[in-house]
The first five atom37 places (N, CA, C, CB, O) and aatype in JSON, in Angstrom:
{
  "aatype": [20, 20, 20, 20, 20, 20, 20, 20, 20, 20, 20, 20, 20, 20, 20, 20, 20, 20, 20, 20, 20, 20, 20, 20, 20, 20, 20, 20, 20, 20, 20, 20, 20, 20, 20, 20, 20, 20, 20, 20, 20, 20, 20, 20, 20, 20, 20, 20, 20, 20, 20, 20, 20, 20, 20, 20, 20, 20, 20, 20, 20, 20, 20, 20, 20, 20, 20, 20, 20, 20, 20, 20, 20, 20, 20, 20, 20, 20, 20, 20, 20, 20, 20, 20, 20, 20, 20, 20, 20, 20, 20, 20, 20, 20, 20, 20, 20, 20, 20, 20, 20, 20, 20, 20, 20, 20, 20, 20, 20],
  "atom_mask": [
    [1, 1, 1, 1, 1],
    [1, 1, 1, 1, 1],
    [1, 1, 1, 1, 1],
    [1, 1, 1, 1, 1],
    [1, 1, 1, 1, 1],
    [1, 1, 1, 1, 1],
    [1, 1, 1, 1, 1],
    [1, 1, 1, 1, 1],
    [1, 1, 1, 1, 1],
    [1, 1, 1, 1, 1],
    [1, 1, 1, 1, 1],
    [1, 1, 1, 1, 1],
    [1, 1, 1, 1, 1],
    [1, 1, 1, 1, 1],
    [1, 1, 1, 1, 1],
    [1, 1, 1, 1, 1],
    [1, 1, 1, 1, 1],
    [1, 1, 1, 1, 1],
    [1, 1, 1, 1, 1],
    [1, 1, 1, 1, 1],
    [1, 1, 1, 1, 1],
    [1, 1, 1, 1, 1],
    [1, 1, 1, 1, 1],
    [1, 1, 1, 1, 1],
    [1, 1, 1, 1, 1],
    [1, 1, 1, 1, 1],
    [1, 1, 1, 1, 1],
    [1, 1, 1, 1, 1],
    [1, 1, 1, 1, 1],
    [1, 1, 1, 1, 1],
    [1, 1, 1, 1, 1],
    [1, 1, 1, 1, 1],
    [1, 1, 1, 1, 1],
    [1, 1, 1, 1, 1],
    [1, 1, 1, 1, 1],
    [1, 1, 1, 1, 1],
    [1, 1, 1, 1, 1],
    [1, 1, 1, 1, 1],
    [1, 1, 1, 1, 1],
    [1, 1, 1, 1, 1],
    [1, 1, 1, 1, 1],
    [1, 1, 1, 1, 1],
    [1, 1, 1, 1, 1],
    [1, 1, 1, 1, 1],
    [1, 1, 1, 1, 1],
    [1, 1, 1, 1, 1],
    [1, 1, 1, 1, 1],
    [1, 1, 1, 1, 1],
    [1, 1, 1, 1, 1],
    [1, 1, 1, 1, 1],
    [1, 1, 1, 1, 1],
    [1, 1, 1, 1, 1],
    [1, 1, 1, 1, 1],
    [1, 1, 1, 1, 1],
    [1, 1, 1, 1, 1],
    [1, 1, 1, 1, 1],
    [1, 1, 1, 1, 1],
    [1, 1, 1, 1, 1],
    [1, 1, 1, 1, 1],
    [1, 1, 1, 1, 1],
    [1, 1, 1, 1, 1],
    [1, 1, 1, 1, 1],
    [1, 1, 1, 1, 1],
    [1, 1, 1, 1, 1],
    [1, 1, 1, 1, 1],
    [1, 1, 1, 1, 1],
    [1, 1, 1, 1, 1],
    [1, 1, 1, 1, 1],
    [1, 1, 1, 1, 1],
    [1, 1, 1, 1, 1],
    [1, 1, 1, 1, 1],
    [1, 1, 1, 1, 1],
    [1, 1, 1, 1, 1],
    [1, 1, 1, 1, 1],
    [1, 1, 1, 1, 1],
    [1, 1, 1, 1, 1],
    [1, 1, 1, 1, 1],
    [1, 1, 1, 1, 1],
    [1, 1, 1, 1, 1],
    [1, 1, 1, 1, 1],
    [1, 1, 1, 1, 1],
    [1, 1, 1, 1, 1],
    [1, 1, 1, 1, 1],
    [1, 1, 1, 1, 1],
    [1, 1, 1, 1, 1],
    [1, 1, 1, 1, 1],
    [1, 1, 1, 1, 1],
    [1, 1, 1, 1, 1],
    [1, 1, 1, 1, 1],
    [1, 1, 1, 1, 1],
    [1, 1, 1, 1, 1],
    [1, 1, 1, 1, 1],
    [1, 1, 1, 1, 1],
    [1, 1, 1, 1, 1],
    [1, 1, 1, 1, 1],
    [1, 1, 1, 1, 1],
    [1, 1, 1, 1, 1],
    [1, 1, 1, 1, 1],
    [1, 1, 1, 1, 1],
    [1, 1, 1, 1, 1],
    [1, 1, 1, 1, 1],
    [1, 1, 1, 1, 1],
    [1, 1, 1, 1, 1],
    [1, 1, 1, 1, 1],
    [1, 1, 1, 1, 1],
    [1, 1, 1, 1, 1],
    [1, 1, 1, 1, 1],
    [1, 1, 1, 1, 1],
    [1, 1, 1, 1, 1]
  ],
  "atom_positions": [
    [[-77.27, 26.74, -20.16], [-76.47, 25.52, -20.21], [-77.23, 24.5, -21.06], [-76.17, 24.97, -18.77], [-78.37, 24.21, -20.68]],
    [[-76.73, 23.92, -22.16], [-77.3, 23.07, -23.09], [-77.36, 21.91, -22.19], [-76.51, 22.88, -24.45], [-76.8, 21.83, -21.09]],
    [[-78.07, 21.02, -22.75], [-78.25, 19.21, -22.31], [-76.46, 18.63, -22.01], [-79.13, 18.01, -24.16], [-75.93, 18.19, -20.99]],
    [[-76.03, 18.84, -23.14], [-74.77, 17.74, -23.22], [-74.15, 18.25, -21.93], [-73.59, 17.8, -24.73], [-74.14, 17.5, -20.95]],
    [[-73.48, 19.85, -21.83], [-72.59, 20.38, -20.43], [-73.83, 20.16, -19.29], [-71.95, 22.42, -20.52], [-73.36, 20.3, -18.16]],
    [[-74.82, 19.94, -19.28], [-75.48, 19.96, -18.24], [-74.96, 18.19, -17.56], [-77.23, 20.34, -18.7], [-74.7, 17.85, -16.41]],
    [[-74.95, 17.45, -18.73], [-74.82, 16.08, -18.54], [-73.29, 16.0, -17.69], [-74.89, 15.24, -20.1], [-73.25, 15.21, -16.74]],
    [[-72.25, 16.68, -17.98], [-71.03, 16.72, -17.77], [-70.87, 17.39, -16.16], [-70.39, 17.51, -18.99], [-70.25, 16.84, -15.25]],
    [[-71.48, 18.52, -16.07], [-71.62, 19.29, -14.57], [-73.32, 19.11, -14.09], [-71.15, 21.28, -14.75], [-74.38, 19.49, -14.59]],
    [[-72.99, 18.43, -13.03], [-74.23, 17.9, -12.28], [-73.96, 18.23, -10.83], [-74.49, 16.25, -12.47], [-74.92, 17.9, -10.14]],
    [[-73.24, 18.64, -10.33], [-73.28, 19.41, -9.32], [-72.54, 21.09, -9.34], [-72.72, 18.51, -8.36], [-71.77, 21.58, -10.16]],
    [[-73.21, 21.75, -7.86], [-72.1, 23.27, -7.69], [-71.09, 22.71, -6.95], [-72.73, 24.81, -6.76], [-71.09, 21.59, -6.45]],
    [[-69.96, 23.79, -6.86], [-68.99, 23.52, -5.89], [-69.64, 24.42, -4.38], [-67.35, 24.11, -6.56], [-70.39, 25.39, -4.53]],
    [[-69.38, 24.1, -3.48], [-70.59, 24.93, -1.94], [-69.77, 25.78, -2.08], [-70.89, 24.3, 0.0], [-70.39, 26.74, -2.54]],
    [[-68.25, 26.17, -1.9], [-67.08, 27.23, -1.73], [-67.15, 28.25, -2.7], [-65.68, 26.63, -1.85], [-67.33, 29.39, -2.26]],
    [[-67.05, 28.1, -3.92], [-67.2, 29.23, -5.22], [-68.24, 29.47, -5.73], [-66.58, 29.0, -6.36], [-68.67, 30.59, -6.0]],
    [[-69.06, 27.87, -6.0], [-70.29, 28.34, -6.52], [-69.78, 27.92, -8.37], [-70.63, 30.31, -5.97], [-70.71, 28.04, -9.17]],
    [[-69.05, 27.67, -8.69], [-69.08, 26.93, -9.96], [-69.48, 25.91, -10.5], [-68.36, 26.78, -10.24], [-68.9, 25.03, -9.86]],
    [[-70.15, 25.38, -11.34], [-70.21, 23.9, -12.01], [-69.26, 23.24, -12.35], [-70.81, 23.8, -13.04], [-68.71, 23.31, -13.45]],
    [[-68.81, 22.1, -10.94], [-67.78, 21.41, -11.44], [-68.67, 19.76, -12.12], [-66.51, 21.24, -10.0], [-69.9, 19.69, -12.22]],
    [[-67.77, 18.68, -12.47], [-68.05, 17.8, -12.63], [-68.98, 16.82, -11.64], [-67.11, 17.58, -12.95], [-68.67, 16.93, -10.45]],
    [[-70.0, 15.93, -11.9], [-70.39, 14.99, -10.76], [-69.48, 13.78, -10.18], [-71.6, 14.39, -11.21], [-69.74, 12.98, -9.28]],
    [[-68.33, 13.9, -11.01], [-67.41, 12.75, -10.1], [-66.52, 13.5, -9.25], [-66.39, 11.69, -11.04], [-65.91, 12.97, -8.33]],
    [[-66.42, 14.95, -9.58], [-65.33, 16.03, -8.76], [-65.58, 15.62, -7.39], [-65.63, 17.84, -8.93], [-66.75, 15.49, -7.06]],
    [[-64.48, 15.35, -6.39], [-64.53, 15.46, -5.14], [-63.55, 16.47, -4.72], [-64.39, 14.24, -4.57], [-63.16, 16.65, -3.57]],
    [[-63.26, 17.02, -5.63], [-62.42, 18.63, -5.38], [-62.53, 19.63, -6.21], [-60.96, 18.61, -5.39], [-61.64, 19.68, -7.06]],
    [[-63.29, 20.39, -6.24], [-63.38, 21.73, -6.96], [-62.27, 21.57, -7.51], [-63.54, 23.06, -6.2], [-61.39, 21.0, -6.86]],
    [[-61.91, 22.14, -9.16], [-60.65, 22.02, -9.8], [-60.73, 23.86, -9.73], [-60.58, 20.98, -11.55], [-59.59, 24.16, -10.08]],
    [[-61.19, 24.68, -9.56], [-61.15, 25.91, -9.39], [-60.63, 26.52, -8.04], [-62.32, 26.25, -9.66], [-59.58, 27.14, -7.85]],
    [[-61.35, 26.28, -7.4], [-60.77, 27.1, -5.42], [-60.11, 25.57, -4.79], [-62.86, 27.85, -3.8], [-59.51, 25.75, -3.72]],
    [[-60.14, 24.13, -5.28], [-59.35, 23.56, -4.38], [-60.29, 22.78, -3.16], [-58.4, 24.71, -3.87], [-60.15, 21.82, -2.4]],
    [[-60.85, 23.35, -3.32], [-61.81, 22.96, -1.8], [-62.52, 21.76, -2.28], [-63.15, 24.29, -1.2], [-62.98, 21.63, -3.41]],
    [[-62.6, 20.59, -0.99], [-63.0, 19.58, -1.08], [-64.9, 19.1, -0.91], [-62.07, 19.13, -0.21], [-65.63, 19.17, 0.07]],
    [[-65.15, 18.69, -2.17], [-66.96, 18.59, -2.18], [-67.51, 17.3, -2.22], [-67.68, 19.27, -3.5], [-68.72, 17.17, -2.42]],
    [[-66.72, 16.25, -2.04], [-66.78, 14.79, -1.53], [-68.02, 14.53, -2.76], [-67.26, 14.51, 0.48], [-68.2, 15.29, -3.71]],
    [[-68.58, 13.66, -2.56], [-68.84, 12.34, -3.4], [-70.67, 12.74, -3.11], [-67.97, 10.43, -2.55], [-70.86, 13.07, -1.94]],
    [[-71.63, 12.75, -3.77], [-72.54, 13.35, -4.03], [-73.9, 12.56, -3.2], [-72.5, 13.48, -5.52], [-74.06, 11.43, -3.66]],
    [[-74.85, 12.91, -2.13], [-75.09, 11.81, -1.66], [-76.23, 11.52, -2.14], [-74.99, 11.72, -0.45], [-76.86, 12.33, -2.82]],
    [[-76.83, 9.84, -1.74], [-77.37, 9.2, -2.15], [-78.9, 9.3, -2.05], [-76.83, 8.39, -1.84], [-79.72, 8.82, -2.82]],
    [[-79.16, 10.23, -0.61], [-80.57, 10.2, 0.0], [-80.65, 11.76, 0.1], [-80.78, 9.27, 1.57], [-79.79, 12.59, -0.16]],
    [[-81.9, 11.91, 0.55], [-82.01, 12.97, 1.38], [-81.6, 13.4, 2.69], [-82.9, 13.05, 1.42], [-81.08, 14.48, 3.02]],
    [[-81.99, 12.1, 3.61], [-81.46, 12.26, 4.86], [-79.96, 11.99, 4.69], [-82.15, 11.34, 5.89], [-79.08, 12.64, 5.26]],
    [[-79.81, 11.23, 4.07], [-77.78, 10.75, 4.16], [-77.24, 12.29, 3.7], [-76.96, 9.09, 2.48], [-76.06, 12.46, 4.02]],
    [[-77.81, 13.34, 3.09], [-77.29, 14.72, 2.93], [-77.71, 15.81, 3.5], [-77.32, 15.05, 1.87], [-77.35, 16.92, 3.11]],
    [[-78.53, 15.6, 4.51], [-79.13, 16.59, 5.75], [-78.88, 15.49, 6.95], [-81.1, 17.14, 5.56], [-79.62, 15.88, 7.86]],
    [[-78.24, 14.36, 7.37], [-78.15, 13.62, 8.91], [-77.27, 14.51, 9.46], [-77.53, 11.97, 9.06], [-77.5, 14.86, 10.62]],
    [[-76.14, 15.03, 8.8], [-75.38, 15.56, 9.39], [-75.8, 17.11, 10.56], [-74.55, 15.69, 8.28], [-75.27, 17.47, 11.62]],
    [[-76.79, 17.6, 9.86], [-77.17, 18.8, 10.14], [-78.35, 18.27, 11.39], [-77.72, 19.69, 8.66], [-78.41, 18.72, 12.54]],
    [[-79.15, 17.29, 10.85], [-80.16, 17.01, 12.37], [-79.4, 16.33, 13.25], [-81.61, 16.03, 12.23], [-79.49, 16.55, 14.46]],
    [[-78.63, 15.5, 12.79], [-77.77, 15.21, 14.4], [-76.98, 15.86, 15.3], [-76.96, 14.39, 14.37], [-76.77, 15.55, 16.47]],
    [[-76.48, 16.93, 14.58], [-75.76, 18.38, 15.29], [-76.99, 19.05, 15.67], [-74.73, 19.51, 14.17], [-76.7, 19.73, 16.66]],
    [[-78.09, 19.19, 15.41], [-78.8, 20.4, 16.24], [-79.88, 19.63, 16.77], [-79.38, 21.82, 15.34], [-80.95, 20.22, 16.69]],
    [[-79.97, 17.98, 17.51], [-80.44, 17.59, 18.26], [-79.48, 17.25, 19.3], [-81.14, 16.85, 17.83], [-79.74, 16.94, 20.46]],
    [[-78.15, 17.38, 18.66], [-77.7, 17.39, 20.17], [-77.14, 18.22, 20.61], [-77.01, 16.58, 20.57], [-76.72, 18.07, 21.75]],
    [[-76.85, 19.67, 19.77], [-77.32, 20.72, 20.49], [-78.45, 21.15, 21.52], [-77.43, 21.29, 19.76], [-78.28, 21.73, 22.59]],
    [[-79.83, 20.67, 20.88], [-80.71, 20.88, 22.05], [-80.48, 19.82, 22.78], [-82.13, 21.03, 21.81], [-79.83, 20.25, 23.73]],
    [[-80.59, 18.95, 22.88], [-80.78, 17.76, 24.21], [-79.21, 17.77, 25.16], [-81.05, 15.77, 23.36], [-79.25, 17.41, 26.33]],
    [[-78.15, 18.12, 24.64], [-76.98, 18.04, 25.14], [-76.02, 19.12, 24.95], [-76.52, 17.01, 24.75], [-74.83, 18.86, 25.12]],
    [[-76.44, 20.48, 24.57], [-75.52, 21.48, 24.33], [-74.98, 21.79, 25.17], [-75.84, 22.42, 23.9], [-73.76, 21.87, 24.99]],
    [[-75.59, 22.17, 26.71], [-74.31, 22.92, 27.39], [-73.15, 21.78, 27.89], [-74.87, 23.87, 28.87], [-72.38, 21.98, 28.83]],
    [[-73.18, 20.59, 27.11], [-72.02, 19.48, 27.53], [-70.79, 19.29, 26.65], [-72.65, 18.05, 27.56], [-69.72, 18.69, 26.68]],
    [[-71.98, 20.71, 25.26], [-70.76, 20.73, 23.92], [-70.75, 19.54, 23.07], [-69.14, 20.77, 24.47], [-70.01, 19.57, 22.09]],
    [[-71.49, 18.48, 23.31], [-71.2, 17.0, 22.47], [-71.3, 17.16, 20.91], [-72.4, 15.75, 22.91], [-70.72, 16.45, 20.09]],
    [[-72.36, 18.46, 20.58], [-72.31, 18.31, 19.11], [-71.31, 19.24, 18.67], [-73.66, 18.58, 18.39], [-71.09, 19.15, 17.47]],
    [[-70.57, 20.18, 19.32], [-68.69, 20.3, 19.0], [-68.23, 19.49, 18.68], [-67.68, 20.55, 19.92], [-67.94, 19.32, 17.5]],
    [[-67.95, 18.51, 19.77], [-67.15, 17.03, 19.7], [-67.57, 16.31, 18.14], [-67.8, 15.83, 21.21], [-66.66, 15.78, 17.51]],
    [[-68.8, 16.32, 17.64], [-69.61, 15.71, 17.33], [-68.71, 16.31, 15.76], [-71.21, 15.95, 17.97], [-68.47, 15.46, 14.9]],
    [[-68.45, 17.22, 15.61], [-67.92, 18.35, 14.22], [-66.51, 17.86, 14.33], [-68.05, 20.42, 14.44], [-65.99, 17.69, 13.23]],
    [[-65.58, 17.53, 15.61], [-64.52, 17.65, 15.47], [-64.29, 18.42, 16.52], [-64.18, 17.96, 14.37], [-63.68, 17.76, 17.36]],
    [[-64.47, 19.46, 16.85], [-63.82, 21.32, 17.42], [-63.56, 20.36, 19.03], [-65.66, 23.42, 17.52], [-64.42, 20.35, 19.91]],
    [[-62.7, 19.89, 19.1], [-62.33, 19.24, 20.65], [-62.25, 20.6, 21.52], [-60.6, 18.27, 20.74], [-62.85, 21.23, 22.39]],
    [[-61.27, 20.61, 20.81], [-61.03, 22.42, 22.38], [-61.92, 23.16, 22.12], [-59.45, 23.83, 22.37], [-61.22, 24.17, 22.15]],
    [[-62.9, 23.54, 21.88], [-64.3, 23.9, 22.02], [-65.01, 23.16, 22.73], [-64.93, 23.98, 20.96], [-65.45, 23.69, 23.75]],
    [[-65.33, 21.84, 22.5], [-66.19, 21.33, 23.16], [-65.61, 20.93, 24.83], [-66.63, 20.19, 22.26], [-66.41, 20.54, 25.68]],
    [[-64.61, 21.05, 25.05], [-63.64, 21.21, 26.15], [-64.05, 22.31, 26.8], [-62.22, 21.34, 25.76], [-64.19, 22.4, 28.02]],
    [[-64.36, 23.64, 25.52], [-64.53, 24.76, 26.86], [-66.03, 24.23, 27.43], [-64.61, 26.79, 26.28], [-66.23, 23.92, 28.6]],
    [[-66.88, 24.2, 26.51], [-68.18, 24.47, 26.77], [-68.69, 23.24, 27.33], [-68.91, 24.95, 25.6], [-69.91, 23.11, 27.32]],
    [[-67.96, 22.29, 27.84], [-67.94, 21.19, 28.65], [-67.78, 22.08, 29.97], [-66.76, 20.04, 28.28], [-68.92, 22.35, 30.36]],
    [[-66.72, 22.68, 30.89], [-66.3, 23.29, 31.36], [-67.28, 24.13, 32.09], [-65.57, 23.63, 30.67], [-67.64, 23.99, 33.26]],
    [[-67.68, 25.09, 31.19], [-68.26, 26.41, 31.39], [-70.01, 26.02, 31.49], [-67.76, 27.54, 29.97], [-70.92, 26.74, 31.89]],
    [[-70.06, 24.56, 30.94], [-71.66, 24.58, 30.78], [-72.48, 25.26, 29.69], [-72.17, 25.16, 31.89], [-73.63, 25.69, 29.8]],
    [[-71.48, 25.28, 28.35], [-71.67, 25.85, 27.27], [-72.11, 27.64, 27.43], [-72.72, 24.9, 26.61], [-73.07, 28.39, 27.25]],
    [[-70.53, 27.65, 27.96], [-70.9, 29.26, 28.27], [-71.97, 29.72, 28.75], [-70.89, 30.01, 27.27], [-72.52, 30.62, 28.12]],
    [[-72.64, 29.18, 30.11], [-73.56, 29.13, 30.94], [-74.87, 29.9, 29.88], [-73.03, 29.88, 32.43], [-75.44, 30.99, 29.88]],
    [[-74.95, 28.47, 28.92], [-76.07, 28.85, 28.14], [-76.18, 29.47, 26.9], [-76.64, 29.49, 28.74], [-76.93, 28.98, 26.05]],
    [[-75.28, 30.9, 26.59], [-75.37, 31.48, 25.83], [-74.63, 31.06, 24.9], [-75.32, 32.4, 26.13], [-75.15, 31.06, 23.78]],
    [[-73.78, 30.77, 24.97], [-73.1, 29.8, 23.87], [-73.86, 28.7, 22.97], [-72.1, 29.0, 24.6], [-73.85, 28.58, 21.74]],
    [[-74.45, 28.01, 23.85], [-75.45, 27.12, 23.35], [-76.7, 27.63, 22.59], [-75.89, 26.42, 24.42], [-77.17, 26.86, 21.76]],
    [[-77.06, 28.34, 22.7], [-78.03, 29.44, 22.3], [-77.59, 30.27, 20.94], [-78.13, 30.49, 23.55], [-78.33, 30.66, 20.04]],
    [[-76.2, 30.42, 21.04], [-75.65, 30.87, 20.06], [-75.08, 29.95, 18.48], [-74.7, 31.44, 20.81], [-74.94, 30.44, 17.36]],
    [[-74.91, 28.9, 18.8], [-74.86, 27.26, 18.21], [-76.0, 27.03, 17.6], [-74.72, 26.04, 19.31], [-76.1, 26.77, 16.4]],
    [[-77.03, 27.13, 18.51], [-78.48, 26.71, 18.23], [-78.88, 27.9, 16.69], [-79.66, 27.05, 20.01], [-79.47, 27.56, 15.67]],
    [[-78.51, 28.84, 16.91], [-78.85, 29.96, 15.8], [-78.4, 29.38, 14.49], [-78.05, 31.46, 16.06], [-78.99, 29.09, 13.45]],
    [[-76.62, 29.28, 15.07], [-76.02, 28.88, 13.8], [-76.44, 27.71, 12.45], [-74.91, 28.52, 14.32], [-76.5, 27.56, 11.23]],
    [[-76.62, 27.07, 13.74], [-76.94, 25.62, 13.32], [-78.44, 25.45, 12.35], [-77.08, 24.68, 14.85], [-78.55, 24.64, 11.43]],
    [[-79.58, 26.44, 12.82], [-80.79, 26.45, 12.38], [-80.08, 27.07, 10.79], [-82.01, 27.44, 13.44], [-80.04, 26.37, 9.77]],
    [[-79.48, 28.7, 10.89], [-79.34, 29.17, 9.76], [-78.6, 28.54, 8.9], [-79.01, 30.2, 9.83], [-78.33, 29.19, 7.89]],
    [[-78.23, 27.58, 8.96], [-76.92, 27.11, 7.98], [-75.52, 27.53, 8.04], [-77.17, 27.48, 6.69], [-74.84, 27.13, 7.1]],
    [[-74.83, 28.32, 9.03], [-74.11, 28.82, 9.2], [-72.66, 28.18, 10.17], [-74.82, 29.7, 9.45], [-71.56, 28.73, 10.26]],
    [[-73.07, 27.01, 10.74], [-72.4, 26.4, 11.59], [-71.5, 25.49, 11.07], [-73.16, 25.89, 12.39], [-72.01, 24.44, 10.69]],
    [[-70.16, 25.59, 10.92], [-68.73, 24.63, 10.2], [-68.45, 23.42, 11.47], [-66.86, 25.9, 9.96], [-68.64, 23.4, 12.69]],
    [[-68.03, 22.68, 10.71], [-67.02, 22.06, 11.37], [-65.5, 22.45, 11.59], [-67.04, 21.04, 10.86], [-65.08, 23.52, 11.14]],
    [[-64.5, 21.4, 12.4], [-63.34, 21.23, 12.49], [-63.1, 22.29, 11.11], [-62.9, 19.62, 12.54], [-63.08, 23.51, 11.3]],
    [[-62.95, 21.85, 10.08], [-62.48, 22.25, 8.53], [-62.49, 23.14, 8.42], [-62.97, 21.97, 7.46], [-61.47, 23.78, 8.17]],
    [[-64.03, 23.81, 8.57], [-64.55, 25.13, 7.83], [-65.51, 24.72, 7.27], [-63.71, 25.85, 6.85], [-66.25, 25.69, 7.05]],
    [[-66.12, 23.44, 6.74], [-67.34, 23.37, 5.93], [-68.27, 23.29, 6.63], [-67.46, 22.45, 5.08], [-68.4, 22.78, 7.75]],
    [[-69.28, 24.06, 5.65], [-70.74, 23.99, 6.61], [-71.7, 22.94, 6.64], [-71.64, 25.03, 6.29], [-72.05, 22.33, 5.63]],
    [[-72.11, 22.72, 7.77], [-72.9, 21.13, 8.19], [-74.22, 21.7, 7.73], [-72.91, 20.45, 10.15], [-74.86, 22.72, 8.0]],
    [[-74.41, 20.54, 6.85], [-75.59, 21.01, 6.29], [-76.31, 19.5, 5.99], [-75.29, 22.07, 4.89], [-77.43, 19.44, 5.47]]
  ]
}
């Protein structure tokens, strides 16, 4: 990629994996929404430590479900006591590997 297209695509899209534009807040290829590019480090990883601290400190209450959106999830595992544990345990994985979505489908990262 020369200077000038490098200047033009400054970010990937997370969904396809293409070089869209840095003002794109929608992939013009798959559609999928890649919002507005952030400013910090933490303002583009808060999302991810505040879901897996309150996974640990509050998981089997489900709050960092709630916390994504997933209501009737966090409903069960309110309930159940986050699937008496293992559920929470199972969150906790996700959440470390990068693997854990929200409501949407996108991954909290």
């Amino acid at each position: 990629m020369d200077l000038k297209e490098q200047g033009q695509h400054g970010k990937y899209c997370h969904s396809c994996g293409k070089s869209i534009s840095k003002q794109a807040e929608i992939c013009p290829y798959c559609g999928v929404r890649v919002g507005a590019p952030p400013s910090s480090y933490f303002e583009e990883h808060r999302t991810w430590i505040i879901v897996l601290l309150l996974c640990l400190f509050v998981g089997p209450l489900g709050i960092h479900r709630f916390f994504v959106g997933k209501r009737g999830t966090g409903i069960l595992m309110l309930l159940t006591l986050g699937g008496f544990g293992i559920w929470v345990i199972i969150d906790l994985i996700l959440i470390v590997t990068g693997n854990f979505t929200d409501a949407n489908g996108m991954i909290i990262y």
